[in-house]
C-alpha positions as CSV (number, residue, x, y, z in Angstrom):
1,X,112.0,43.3,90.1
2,X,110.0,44.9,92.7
3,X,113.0,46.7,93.9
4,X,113.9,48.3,90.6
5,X,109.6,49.4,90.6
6,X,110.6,51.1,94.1
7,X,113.9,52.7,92.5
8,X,112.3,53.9,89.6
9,X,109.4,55.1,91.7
10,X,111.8,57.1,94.0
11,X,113.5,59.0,91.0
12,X,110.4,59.8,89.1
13,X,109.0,61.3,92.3
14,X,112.4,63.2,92.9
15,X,112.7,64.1,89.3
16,X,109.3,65.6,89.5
17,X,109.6,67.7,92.6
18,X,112.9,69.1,90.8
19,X,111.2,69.9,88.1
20,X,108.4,71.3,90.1
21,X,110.6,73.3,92.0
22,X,112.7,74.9,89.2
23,X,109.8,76.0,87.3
24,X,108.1,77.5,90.9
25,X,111.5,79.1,90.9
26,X,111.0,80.6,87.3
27,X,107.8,81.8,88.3
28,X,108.8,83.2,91.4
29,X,111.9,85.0,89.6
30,X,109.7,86.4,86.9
31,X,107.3,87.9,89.7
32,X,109.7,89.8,91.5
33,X,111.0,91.0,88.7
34,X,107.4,92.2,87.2
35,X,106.7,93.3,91.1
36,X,110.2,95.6,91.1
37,X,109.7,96.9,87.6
38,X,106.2,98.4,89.2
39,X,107.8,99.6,92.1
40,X,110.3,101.5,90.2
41,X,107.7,102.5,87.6
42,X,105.3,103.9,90.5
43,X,108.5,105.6,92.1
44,X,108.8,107.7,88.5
45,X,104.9,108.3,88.3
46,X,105.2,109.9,91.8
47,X,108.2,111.9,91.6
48,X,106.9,113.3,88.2
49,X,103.9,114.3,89.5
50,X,105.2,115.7,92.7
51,X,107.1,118.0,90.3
52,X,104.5,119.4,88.6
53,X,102.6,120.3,91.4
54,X,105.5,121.8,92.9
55,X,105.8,124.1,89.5
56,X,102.1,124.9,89.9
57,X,102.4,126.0,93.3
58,X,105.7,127.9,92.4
59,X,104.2,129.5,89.1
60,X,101.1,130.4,91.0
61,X,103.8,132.4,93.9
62,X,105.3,134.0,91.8
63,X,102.4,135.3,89.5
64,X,101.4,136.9,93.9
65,X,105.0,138.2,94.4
66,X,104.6,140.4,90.8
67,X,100.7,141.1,91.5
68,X,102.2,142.5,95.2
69,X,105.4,144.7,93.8
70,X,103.1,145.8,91.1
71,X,100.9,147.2,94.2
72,X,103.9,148.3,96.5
73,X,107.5,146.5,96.2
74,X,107.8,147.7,100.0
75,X,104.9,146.7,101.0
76,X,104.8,143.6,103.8
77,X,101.9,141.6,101.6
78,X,105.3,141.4,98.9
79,X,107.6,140.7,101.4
80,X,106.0,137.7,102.6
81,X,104.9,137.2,98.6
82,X,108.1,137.0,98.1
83,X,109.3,134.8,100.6
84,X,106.6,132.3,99.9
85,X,107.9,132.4,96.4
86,X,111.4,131.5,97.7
87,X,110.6,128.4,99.9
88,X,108.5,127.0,96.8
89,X,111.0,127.5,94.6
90,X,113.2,125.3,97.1
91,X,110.4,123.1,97.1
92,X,110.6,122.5,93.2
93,X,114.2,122.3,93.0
94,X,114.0,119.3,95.4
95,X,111.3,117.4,93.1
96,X,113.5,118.5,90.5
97,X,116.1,116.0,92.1
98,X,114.1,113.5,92.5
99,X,113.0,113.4,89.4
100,X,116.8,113.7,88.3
101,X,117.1,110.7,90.2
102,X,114.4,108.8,89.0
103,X,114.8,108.7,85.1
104,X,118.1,108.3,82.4
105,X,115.5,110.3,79.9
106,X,117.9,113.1,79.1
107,X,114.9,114.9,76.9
108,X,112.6,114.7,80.4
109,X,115.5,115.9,82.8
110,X,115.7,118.9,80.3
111,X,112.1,119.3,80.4
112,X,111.8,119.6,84.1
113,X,114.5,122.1,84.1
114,X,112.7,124.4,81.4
115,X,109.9,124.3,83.5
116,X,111.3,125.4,86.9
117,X,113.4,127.8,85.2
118,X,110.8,129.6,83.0
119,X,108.6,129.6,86.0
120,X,111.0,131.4,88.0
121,X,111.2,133.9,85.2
122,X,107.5,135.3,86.0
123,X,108.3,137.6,88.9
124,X,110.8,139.6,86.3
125,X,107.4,140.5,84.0
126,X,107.8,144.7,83.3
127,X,103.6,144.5,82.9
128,X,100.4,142.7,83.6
129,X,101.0,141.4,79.7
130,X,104.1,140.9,80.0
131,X,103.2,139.0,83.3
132,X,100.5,136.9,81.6
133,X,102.3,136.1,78.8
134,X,105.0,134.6,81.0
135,X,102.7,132.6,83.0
136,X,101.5,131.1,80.1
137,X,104.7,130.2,78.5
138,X,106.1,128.7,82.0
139,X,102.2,126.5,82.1
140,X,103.1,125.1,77.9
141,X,106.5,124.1,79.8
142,X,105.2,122.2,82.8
143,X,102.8,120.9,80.5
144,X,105.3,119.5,78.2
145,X,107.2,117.8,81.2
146,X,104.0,116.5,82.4
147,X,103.0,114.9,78.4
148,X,106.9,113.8,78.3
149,X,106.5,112.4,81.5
150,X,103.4,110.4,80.7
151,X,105.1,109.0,78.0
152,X,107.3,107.8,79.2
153,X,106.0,105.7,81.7
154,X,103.9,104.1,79.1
């Protein structure tokens, strides 16, 4: 009798630390899966907003490469105007990647481009209103990437 106790005794305590063990598992499972889902989540968040501050340092380039050939298109201060302009631009088609890379949101990807595309559209402005007018329309654009953008990592 004493020996079936003992057998009984055994299982039960095996069958217990199985059971423990499987739902630790579950738990565990369920963690990394929460902890990856931030990870890619955060990965988005950055590369969106590393995007939009590369338009805003691109729009705000070119708006100084038009203000300088308004001034004097062979002048140095447009030169290096423009230049700047150039390596910014390079700058926000490489967020543009990433955030190509980042999401499957079709709608967003087509945002982004909008964005670095009507920014690069400022420099072309025939006046100062023509000029302004284009800087606004390319800030509603990286605003609408940046709304999209938030929404979707909600």
């Amino acid at each position: 009798m004493e020996a079936v106790v003992a057998v009984i005794a055994v299982a039960g305590t095996l069958l217990g630390a199985l059971v423990t063990y499987l739902f630790q598992q579950r738990a565990a499972d369920r963690a990394e899966r929460f902890a990856s889902a931030e990870r890619r989540r955060d990965e988005r968040r950055d590369s969106y907003a590393a995007f939009a501050g590369a338009c805003a340092h691109y729009r705000r380039s070119e708006m100084d490469r038009w203000h300088r050939s308004a001034e004097d298109p062979e002048s140095e201060k447009h030169s290096v105007a423009k230049e700047e302009s150039y390596r910014l631009r390079s700058d926000a088609t490489e967020a543009l990647f990433r955030v190509q890379l980042v999401t499957k949101d079709a709608e967003l990807c087509r945002a982004a481009s909008d964005a670095l595309q009507l920014v690069g559209q400022i420099h072309d402005a025939t006046d100062a209103a023509d000029c302004s007018e284009r800087v606004r329309v390319a800030r509603a654009a990286i605003d609408r990437f940046v709304h999209a953008a938030s929404d979707s990592l909600s």
